[in-house]
Phi, psi and omega in degrees: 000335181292325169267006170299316198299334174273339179286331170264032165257314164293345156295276193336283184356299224273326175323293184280358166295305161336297175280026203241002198262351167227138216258189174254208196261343198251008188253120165229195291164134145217133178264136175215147162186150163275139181239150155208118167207256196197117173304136171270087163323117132310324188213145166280019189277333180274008197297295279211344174252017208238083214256358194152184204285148162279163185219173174166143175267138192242158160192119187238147166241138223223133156255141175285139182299155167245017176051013172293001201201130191310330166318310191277340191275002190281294215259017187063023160066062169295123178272167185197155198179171152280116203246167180208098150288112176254133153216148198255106184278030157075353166224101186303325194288325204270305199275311193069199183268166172217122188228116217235139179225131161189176204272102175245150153239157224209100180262057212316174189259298192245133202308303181271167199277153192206184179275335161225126177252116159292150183209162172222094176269141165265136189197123174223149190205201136222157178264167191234143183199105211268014181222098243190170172317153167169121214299327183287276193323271219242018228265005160301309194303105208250339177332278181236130138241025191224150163265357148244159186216176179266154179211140158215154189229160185204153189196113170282131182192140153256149179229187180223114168292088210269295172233188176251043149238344139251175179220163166251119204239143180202155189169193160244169199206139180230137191198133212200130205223103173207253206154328184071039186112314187311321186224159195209148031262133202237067182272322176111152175254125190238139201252120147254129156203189179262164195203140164192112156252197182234166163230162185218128196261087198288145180215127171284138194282328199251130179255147187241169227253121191279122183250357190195115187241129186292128153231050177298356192262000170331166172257124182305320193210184189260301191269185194191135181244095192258125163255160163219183163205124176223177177203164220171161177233157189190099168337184117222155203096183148341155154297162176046043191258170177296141142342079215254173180251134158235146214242187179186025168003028230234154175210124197251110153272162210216128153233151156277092172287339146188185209266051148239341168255137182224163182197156210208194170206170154168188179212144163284131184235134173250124177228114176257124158285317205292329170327302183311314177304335182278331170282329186279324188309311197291325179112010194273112185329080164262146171265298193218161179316300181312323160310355161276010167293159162266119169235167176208125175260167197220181170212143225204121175192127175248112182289142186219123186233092170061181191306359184258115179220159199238147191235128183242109176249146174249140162196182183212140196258115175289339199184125174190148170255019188242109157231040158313295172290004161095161203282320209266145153238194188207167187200104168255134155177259197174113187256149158231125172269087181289170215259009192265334180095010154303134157279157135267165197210133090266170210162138169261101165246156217238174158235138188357069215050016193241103173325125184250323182181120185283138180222113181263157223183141137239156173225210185206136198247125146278113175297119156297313167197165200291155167287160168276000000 
């Protein structure tokens, strides 16, 4: 009798770990957790500002998928919530704190529910960041130059359902804090560490009863055709130098390989003013404004949680005269398909990582035909 009990204390667990994965509409979540590592130097120029390991603190308030909308049973019942991230980047005078509030979702990895779970957050937001460049004061400082930013975080973890009001999560966390450009010296602060808290699971006594599950945000048919136009700013120069205007242009196919995933082809048209001006500083023979279009084609591929979809891009410029930053670019960020089939756009594009310019944008998705 002396080993039945733990074995049966370890049924029950592994019982509730099981049940434990989707909540009521009145059930949330408070997260507390510690980070520690290292900023991931980018350039050698910050080495001398890189003084030792980073630290940091976390606090998210967390909703449980409730199984009322077709998304969550798509996406393995994803918890998503509000986060606050503090870290202190270990040289105080130069670098300072970094302090970031956004939006996540929380994904499993794997379809059935286990007792240790992979998970994947997504989180996008901003950062506040009160000690940054400055040409007298800090003019080491190549990182940050603004004092709000853009911030996203992605963070891999198992967690574990210790009963079923609390848990335990340990994992690694990536997290990048940057302006996109707007202003310079821009390289962005980019954050790696280990993370590991507890959560604690507030449960409403009474639960109410799902009579209806949405899936209007489904995808009309597996192909699709998206346009857009977008636009975005960028220094160029000296700090605190003018402003340029950037343009954006696109058009995409789309097939929706199943309706959290999309994969895609399309081309890009670019118009950077701040190019042109570089092209004129540099000496390079332009006739007219239009030679500073950009065109590009691409490869494309979007994770989609419910009408909220993050978009990943590759791509290469068939034709440009400005190639300082080299042919291939890139585009991460985060679209909404309202049911009229408008988009919203925002998106960080990039040149083989090196932030070029944050671009806000709508477009309109065409259905080819109905799914099957």
């Amino acid at each position: 009798m002396i080993l039945k009990k733990p074995l049966l204390a370890f049924v029950l667990l592994f019982s509730i770990s099981l049940l434990a994965q989707q909540g009521d509409k009145n059930d949330f979540y408070i997260r507390g957790a510690a980070n520690y590592g290292f900023i991931l130097q980018q350039h050698n120029s910050i080495g001398d500002l890189v003084n030792g390991n980073i630290s940091g603190l976390e606090l998210n308030y967390v909703k449980p998928a409730t199984g009322n909308k077709l998304w969550q049973y798509e996406n393995n019942f994803p918890e998503r919530g509000i986060g606050f991230n503090y870290y202190n980047l270990g040289n105080p005078k130069q670098l300072g704190n970094v302090y970031g509030l956004y939006y996540f979702y929380d994904i499993p990895l794997n379809k059935n529910p286990k007792p240790f779970r992979l998970y994947l957050r997504i989180g996008e937001g901003l950062a506040y960041v009160p000690v940054r460049f400055n040409p007298i004061t800090n003019h080491k400082d190549e990182l940050i130059s603004s004092p709000i930013d853009a911030y996203i975080t992605f963070k891999w973890y198992w967690r574990w359902d210790i009963t079923s009001w609390l848990r335990w999560e340990a994992g690694f966390n990536f997290s990048h804090a940057s302006n996109g450009r707007f202003e310079v010296p821009n390289l962005g602060v980019n954050m790696v560490t280990v993370n590991s808290g507890l959560v604690y699971k507030f449960h409403s006594k009474i639960k109410t009863p799902i009579t209806h599950i949405d899936s209007s945000s489904k995808a009309k048919s597996r192909h699709e055709l998206l346009f857009w136009a977008a636009i975005g700013a960028n220094q160029f120069g000296e700090p605190g130098g003018k402003r340029y205007l950037a343009q954006s242009y696109s058009a995409a196919y789309y097939f929706n390989k199943r309706n959290t995933h999309k994969f895609g082809a399309g081309i890009d048209v670019y118009y950077n003013a701040a190019n042109y001006a570089q092209l004129l500083a540099q000496g390079d023979t332009i006739s007219n404004k239009l030679q500073n279009v950009q065109i590009g084609v691409k490869l494309a591929y979007a994770y989609n949680i419910g009408r909220l979809s993050l978009p990943v891009e590759l791509g290469y410029y068939v034709y440009t005269k400005y190639t300082s930053d080299g042919y291939i670019f890139n585009r991460i960020g985060i679209r909404y398909y309202f049911e009229n089939n408008i988009v919203g756009i925002i998106s960080l594009k990039t040149n083989w990582g090196v932030a070029n310019y944050i671009e806000f944008g709508v477009g309109y998705r065409l259905p080819l035909k109905p799914k099957t």
